[in-house]
RODO-2510 file (C-alpha; in nm, 4 decimals, decimal comma):
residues 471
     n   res          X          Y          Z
     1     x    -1,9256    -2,2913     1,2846
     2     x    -2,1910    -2,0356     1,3414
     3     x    -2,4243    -2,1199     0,9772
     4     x    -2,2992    -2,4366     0,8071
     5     x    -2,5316    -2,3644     0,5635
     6     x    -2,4428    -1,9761     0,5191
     7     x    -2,2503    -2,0324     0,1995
     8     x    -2,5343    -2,1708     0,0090
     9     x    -2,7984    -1,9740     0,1623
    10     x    -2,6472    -1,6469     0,1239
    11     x    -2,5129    -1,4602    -0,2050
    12     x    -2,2224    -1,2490    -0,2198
    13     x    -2,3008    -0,8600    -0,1425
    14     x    -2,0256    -0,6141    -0,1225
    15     x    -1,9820    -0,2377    -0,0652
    16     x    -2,1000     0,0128    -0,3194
    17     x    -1,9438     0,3489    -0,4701
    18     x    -2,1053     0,6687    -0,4553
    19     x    -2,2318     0,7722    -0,7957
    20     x    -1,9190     0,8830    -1,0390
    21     x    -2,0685     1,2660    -1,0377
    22     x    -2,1220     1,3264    -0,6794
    23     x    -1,7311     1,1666    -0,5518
    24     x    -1,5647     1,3517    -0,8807
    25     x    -1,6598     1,6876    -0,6383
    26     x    -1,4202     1,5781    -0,3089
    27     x    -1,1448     1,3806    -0,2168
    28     x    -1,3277     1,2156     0,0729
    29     x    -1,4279     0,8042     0,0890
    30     x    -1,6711     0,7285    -0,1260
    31     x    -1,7565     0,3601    -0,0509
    32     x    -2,0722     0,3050     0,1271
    33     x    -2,0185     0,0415     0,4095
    34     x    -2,2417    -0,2244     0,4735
    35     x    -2,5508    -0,2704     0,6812
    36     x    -2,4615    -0,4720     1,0386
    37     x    -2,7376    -0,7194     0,9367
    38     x    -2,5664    -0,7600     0,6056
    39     x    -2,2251    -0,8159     0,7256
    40     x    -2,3090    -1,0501     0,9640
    41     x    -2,4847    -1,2244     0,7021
    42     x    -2,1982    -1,2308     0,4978
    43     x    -2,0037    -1,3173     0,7588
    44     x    -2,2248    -1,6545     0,7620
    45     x    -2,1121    -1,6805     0,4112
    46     x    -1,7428    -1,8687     0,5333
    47     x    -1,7427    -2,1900     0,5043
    48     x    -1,4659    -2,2466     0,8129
    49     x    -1,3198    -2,4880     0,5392
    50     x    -1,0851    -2,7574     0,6760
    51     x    -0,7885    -2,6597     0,4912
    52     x    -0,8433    -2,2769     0,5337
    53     x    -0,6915    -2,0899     0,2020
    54     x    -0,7731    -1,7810     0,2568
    55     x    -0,4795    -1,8140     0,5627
    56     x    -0,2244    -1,8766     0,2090
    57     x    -0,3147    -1,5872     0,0461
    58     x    -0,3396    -1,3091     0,3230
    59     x     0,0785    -1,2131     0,4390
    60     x    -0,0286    -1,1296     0,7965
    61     x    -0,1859    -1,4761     0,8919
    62     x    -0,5299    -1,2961     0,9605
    63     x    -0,7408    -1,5716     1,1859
    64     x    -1,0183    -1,5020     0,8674
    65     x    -1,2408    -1,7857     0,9332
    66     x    -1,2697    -1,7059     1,3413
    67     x    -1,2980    -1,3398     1,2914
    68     x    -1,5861    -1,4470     1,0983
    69     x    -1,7820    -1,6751     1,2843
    70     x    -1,7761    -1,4152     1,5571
    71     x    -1,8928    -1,1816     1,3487
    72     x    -2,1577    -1,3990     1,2531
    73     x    -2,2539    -1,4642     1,6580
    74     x    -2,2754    -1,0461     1,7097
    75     x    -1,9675    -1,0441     1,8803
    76     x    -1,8028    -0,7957     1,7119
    77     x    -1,5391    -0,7268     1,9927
    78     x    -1,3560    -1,0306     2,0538
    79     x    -1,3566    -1,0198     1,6738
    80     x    -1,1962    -0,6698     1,6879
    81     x    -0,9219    -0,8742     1,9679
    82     x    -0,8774    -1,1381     1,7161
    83     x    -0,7633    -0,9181     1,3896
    84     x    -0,5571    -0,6956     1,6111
    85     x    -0,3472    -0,9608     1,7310
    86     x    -0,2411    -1,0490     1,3496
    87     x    -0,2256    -0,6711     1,2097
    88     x    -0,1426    -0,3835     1,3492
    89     x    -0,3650    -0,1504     1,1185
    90     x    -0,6808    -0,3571     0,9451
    91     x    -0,8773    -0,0064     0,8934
    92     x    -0,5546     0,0727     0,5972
    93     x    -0,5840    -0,2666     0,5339
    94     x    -0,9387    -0,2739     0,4794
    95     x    -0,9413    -0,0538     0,2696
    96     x    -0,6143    -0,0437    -0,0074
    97     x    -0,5263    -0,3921     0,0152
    98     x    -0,6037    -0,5796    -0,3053
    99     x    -0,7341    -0,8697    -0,0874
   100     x    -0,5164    -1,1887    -0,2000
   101     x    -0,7025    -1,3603     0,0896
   102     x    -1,0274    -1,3485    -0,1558
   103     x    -0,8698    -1,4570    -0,4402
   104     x    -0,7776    -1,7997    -0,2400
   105     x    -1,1269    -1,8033    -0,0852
   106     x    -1,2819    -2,1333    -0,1235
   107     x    -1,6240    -1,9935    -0,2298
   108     x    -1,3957    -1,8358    -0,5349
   109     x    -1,3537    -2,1064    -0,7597
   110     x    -1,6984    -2,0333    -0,8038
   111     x    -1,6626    -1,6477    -0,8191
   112     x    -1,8470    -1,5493    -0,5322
   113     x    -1,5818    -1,5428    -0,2374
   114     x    -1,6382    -1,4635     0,1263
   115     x    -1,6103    -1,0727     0,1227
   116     x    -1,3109    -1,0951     0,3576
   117     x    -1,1697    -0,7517     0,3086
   118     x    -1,5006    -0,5631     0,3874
   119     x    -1,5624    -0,7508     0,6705
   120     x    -1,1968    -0,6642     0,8505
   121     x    -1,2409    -0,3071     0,7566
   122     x    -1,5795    -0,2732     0,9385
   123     x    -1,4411    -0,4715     1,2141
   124     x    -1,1472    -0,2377     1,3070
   125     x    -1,4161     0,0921     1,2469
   126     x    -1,6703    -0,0499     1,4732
   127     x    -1,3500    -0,1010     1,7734
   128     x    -1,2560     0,2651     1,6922
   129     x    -1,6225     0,3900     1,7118
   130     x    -1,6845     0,1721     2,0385
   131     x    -1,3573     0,2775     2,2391
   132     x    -1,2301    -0,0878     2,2192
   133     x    -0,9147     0,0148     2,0846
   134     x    -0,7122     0,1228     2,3977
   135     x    -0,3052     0,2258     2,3641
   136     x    -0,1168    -0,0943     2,5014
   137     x     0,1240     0,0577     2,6933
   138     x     0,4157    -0,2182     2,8535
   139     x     0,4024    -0,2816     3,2235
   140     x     0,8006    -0,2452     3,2217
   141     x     1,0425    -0,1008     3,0091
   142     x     1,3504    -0,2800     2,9043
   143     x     1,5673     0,0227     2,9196
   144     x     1,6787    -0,0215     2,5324
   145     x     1,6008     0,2292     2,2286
   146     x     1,5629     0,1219     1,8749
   147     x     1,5907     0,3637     1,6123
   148     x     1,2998     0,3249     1,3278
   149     x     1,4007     0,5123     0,9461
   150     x     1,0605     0,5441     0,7701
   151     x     0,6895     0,5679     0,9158
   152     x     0,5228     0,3791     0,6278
   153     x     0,3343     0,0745     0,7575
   154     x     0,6749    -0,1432     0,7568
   155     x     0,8222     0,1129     1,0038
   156     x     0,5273     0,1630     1,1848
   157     x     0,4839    -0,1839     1,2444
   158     x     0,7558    -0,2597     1,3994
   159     x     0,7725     0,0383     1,5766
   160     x     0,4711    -0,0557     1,7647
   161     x     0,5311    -0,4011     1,8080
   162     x     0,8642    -0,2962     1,9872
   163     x     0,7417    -0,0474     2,1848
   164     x     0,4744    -0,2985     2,3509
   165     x     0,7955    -0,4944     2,4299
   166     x     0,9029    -0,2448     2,6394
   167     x     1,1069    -0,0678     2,4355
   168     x     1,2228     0,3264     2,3579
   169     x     1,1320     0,3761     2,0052
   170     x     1,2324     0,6564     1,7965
   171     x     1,1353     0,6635     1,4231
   172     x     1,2671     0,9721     1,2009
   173     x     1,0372     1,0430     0,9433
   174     x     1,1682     1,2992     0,6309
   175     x     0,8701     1,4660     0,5758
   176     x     0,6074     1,6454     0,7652
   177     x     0,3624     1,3920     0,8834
   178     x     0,3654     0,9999     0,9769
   179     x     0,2680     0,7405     0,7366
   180     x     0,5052     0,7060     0,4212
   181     x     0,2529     0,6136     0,1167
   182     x     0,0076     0,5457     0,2810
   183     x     0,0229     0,9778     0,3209
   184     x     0,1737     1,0692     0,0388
   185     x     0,0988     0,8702    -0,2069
   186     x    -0,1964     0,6855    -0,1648
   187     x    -0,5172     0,9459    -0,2669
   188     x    -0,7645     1,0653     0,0232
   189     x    -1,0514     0,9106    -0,1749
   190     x    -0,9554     0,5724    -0,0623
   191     x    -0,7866     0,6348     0,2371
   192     x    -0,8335     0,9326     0,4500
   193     x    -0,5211     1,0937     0,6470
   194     x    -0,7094     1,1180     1,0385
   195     x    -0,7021     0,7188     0,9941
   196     x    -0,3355     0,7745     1,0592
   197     x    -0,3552     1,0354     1,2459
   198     x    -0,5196     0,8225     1,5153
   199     x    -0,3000     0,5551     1,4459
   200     x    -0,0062     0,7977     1,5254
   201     x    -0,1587     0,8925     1,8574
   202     x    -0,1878     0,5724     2,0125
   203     x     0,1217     0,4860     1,9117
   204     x     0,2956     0,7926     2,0671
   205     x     0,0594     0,7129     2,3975
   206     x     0,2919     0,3621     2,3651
   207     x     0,5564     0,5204     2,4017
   208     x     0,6594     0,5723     2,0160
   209     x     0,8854     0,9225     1,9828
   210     x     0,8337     1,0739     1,6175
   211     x     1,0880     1,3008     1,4743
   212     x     0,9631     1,4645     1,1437
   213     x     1,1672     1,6379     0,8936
   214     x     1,4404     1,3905     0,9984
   215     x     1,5952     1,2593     0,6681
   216     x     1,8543     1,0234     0,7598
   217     x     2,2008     1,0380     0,5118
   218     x     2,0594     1,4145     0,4569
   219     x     1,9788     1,6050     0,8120
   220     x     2,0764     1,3400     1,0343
   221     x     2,3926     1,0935     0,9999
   222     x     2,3440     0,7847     1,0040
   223     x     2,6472     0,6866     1,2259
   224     x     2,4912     0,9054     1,4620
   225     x     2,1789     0,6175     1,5087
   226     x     2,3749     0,3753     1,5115
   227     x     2,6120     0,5004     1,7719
   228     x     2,3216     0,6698     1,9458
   229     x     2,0826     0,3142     1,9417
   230     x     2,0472    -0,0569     2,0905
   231     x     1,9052    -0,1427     1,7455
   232     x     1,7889     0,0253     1,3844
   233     x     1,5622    -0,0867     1,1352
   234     x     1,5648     0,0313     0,8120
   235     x     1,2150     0,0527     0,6468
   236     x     1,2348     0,3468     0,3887
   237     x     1,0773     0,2189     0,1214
   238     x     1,1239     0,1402    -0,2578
   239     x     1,1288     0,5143    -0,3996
   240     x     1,3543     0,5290    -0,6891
   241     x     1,1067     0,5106    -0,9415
   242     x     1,1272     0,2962    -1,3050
   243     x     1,2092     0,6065    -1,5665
   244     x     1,1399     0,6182    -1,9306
   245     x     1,4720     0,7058    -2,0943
   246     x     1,3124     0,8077    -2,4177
   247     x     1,3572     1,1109    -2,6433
   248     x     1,1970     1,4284    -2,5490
   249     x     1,1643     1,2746    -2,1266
   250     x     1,2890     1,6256    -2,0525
   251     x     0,9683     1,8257    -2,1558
   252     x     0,7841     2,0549    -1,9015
   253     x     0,5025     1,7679    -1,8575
   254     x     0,6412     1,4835    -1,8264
   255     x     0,6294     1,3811    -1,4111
   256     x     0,6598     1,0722    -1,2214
   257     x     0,3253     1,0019    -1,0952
   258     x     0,5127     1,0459    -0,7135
   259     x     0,5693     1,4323    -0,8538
   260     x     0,2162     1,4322    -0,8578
   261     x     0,0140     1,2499    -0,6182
   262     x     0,1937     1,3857    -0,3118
   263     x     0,1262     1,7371    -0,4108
   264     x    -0,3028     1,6331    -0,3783
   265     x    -0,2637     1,4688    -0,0964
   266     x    -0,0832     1,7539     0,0883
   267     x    -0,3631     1,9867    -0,0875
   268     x    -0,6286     1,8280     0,0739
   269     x    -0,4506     1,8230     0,4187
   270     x    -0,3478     2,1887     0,3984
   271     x     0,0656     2,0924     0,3732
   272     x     0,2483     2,3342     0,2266
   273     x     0,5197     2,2167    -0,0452
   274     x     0,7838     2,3663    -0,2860
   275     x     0,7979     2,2432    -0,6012
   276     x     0,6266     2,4026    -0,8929
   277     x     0,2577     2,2872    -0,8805
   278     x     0,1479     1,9876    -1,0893
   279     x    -0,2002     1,9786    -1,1312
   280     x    -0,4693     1,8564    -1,4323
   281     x    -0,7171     2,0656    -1,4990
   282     x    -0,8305     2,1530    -1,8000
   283     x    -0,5092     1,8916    -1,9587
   284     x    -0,5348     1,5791    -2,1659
   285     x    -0,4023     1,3720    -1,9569
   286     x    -0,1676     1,0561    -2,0849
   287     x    -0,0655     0,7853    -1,7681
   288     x     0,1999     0,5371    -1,8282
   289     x     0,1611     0,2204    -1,6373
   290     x    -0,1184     0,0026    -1,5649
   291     x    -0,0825    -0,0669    -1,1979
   292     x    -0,2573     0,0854    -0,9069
   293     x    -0,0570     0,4064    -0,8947
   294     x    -0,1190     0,4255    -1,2953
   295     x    -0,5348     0,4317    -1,1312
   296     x    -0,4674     0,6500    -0,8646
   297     x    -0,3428     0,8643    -1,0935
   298     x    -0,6527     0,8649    -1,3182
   299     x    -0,8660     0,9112    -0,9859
   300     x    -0,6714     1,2385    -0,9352
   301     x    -0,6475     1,3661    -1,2626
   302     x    -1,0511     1,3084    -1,2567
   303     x    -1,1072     1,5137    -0,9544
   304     x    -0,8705     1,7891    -1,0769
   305     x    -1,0715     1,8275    -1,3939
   306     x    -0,8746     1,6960    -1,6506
   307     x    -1,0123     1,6988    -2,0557
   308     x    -0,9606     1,3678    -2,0979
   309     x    -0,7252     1,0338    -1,9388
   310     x    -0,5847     0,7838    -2,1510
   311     x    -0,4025     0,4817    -1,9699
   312     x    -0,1529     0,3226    -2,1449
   313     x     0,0097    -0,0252    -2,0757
   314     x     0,3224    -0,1798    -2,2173
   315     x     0,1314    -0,5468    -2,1514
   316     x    -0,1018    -0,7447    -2,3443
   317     x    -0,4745    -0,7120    -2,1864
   318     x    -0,5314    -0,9722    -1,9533
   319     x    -0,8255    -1,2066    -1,9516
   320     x    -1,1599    -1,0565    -1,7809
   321     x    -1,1826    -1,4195    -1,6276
   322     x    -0,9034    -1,6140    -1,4399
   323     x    -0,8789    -1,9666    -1,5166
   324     x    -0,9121    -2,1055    -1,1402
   325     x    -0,8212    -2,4850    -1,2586
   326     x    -0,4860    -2,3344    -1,2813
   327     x    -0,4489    -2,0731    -1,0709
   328     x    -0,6594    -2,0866    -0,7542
   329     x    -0,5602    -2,0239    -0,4956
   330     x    -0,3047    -1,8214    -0,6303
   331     x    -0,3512    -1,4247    -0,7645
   332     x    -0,4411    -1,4794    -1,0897
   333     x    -0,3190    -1,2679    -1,3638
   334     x    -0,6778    -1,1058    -1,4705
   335     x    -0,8323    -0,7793    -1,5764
   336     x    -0,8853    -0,5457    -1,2653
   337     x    -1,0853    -0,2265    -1,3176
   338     x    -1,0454     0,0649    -1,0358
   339     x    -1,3140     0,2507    -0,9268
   340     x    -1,0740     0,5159    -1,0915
   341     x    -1,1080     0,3415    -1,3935
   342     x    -1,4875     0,4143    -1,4092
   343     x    -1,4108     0,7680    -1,3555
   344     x    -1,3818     0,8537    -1,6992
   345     x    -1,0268     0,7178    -1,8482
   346     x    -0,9486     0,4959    -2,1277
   347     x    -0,7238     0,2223    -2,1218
   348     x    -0,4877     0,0969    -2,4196
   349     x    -0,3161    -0,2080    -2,3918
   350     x     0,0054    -0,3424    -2,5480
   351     x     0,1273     0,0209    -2,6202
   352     x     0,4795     0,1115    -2,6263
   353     x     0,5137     0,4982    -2,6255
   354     x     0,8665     0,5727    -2,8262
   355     x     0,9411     0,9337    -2,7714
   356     x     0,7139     1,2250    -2,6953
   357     x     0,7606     1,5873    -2,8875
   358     x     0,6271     1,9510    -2,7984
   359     x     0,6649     2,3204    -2,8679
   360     x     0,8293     2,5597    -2,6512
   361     x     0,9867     2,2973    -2,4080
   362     x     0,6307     2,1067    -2,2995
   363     x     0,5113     1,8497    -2,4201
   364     x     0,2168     1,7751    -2,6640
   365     x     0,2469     1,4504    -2,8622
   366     x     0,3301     1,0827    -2,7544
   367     x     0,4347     0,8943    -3,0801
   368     x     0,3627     0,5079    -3,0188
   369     x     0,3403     0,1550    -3,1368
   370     x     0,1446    -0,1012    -3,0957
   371     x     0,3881    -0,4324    -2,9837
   372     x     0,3200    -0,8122    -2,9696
   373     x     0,3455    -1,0589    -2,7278
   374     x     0,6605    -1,0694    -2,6532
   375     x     0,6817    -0,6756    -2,6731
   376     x     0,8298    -0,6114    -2,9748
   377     x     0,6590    -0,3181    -3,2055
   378     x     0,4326    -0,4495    -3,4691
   379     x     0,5099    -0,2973    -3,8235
   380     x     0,2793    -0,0114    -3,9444
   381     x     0,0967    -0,0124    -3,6054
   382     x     0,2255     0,3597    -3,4712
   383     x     0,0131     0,6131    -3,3879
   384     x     0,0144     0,9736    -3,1890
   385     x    -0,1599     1,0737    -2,8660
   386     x    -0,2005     1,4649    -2,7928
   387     x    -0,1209     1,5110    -2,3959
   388     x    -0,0573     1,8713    -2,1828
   389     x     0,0287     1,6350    -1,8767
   390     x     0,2408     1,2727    -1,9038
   391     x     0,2393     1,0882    -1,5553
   392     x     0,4986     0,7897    -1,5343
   393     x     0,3375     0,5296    -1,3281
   394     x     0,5388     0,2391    -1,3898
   395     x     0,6995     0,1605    -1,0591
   396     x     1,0057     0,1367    -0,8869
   397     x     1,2645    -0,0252    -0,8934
   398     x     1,4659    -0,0378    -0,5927
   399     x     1,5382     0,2076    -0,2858
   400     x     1,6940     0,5615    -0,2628
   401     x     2,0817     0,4219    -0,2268
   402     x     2,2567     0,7916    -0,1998
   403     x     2,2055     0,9270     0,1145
   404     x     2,1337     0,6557     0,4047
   405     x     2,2571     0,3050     0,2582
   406     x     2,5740     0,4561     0,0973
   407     x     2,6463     0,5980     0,4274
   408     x     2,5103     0,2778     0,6193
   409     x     2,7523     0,0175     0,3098
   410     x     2,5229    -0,2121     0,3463
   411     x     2,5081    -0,4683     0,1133
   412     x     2,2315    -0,4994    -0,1031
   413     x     2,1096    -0,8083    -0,3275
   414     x     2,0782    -0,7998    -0,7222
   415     x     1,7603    -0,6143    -0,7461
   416     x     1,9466    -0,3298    -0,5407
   417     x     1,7293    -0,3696    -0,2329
   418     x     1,8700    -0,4075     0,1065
   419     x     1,9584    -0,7633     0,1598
   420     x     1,8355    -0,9329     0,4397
   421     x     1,6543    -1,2606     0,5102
   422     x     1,2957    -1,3451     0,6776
   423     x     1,4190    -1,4735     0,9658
   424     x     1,6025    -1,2236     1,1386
   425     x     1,5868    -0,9338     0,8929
   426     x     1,9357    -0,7975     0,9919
   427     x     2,1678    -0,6481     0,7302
   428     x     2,5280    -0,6629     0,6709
   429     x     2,6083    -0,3866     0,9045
   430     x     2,5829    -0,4688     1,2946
   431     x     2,2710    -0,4071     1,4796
   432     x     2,0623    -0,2580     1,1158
   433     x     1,7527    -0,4435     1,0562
   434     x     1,5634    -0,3766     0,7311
   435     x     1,1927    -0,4723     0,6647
   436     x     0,9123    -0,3733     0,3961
   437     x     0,9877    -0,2522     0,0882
   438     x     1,3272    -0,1654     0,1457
   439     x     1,4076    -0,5268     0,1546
   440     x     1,1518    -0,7102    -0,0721
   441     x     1,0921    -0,4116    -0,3271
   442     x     0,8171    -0,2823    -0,4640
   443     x     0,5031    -0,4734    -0,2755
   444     x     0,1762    -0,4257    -0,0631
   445     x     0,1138    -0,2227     0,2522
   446     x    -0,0115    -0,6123     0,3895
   447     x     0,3317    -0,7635     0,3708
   448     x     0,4705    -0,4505     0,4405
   449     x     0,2771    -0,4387     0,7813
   450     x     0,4355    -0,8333     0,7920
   451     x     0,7743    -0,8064     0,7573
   452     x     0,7336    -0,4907     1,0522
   453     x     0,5985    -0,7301     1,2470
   454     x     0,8202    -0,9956     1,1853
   455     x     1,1152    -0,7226     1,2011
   456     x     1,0340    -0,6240     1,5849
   457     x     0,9951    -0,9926     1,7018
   458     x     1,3741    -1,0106     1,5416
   459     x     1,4971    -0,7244     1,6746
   460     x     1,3323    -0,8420     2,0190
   461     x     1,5142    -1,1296     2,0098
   462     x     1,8343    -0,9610     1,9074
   463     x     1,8106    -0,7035     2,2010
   464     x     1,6855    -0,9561     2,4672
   465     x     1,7693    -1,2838     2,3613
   466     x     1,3911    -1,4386     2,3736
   467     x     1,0992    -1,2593     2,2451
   468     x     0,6977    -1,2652     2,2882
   469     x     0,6082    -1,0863     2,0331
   470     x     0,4151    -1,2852     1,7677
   471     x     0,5575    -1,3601     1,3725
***
């Protein structure tokens, strides 16, 4: 261990926001990274504990204590060497993960845990800035070609994993651009697009074929991958969003929040679209859901220029603190405020919104009640919001079945995802693999990267009998 005595030298320091006014005027990153000196020092901060729990709560079995200590020594490049071989993309990671590896920090039964997450991110910047980060391109090929539906980070996990097995991979992508939510959904202000971009072009230098506006059960059969492939892997995603069946859902102004978010994002990047443009400015803005696409949500709606946000959630308001005697190291059910959140919205808690009304076909008035614990309405509790612009951020609940799976028949478990296990991540139908959210549900762009990883080695093993690549 490079300081033994780090963790009770050092205090926790983490990255900083720009002020509110001055990232309100772009749609650019606004945290400000971390001295070297700093990092390293925080680096220092890991205890290298002998039961490590920060490996039980990070899904892609980052080396976090190693990574660390040779951060700590200044050698940031065989740190870089380290975090690669675990996940594929730790600058996406590093920056929109929620950082579960934290929460079972040792340090943070005392509230001050390693800062894990800003440590990766910096690592995988300073390997892009200093040319570390060379395409791995296989010494043979294995003359066999997988087919890959989705380029979100499930799909372009194991799209890269396979093709530095030697493999010809394809992966069809329905929209314009590579990256799934991570493009379209997830707001430039905490992740900007060229990350992908250069993710994209080392991939293709692997070998990795991309074929965009290539909606499979739509443009492109199916059957015809299948026939046409050694192997396919299903990673679409979970997009049918969770509705809110409730009277007057068919105003003008009343959107799923993935109506709006993509629009921004292809704004920003110049990307033309179709639909009729959903934007905030000048609206009082009502979000319904409490999770982080309820807060990305609020970040756009900020930068847009919106009167006023109100966030509503159906849920009681969690405790500021978590009780770690009964939790740790475990996520904790707490109170988590966004950097969105400090943009200028306010949040409401235990609010069930019962219909919404309007004039002329759009909507102006949420009618609501307060509910109880168990989410029942509380008598006399109702009240009315006034709202140009309703955003439905409450999830989703399983994937897209028309199209694709209903072509595919595969068979799908009780949640309506595709059903599949974690071992070898193969579906009912012969030679489909699924991974990511199209086979756990709705979930995090860290297991996602997993269960692409995982996926590949599977579909390795399937296609050659043995496999290298790791789990």
């Amino acid at each position: 261990m490079g300081k033994v005595t780090g963790f009770l030298e050092f205090e926790r320091t983490d990255r900083k926001y720009a002020p509110v006014e001055e990232r309100l005027r772009h749609y650019r990153e606004f945290v400000l990274p971390l001295p070297e000196g700093e990092l390293k020092q925080q680096a220092a901060r890991c205890m290298n504990c002998g039961i490590p729990y920060c490996h039980t709560g990070c899904p892609v079995n980052n080396q976090i204590p190693d990574w660390n200590d040779l951060v700590y020594l200044d050698d940031w490049r065989t740190a870089a060497q380290n975090l690669h071989s675990t996940n594929n993309f730790p600058e996406f990671t590093g920056r929109v993960c929620p950082a579960p590896c934290e929460e079972a920090c040792t340090l943070n039964l005392e509230d001050n845990p390693v800062t894990i997450k800003t440590i990766e991110c910096a690592i995988a910047d300073k390997a892009f800035e200093n040319g570390w980060l060379k395409p791995d391109v296989p010494a043979k090929r294995t003359g066999r070609k997988v087919a890959v539906v989705g380029s979100g980070p499930a799909g372009l996990a194991a799209a890269q994993q396979l093709a530095r097995a030697g493999h010809e991979v394809h992966v069809f992508e329905k929209f314009a651009k590579a990256g799934g939510l991570l493009r379209y959904g997830i707001p430039d202000f905490k992740l900007e697009k060229h990350l992908i971009d250069r993710r994209v072009s080392q991939m293709e230098t692997e070998g990795v074929t991309f074929h965009y506006g290539a909606h499979v059960g739509v443009t492109v059969k199916a059957k015809e991958l299948v026939d046409g492939f050694d192997a396919v892997v299903l990673a679409g995603g979970s997009e049918k969003p969770r509705d809110l069946p409730i009277p007057g859902r068919e105003l003008d102004g009343v959107h799923f929040a993935m109506e709006f978010l993509p629009q921004q994002n292809r704004r920003v990047s110049e990307e033309s679209f179709d639909a009729t443009p959903i934007l905030a400015t000048g609206k009082k803005v009502v979000v319904i859901g409490g999770g982080d696409t309820g807060s990305d949500c609020i970040g756009t709606s900020a930068r847009q220029g919106a009167a006023s946000i109100v966030q509503l959630e159906i849920l009681p308001m969690p405790p500021e603190k978590a009780d770690k005697l009964m939790t740790w190291p475990n996520w904790p059910l707490k109170l988590r405020t966004s950097s969105s959140h400090h943009e200028g919205a306010t949040r409401e808690f235990s609010v069930l919104t019962e219909k919404f009304s309007g004039e002329n076909g759009r909507v102006k008035t949420l009618h609501c009640v307060r509910v109880d614990d168990k989410m029942k309405p509380v008598p006399g509790s109702q009240f009315e919001l006034e709202a140009d612009l309703v955003l439905l951020a409450m999830g989703f609940v399983h994937p897209v079945k028309e199209g694709m799976l209903a072509e595919l028949g595969v068979a799908l478990d009780p949640r309506g995802n595709v059903k599949a296990d974690t071992e070898g991540y193969r579906t009912s139908v012969d030679k489909v693999f699924t991974a990511g959210d199209m086979r756990r549900g709705q979930s995090l762009v860290v297991w996602a990267i997993r269960e692409g990883r995982q996926a590949a080695r599977a579909v390795d093993e399937f296609l050659m009998g043995v496999s290298a690549l790791p789990r």
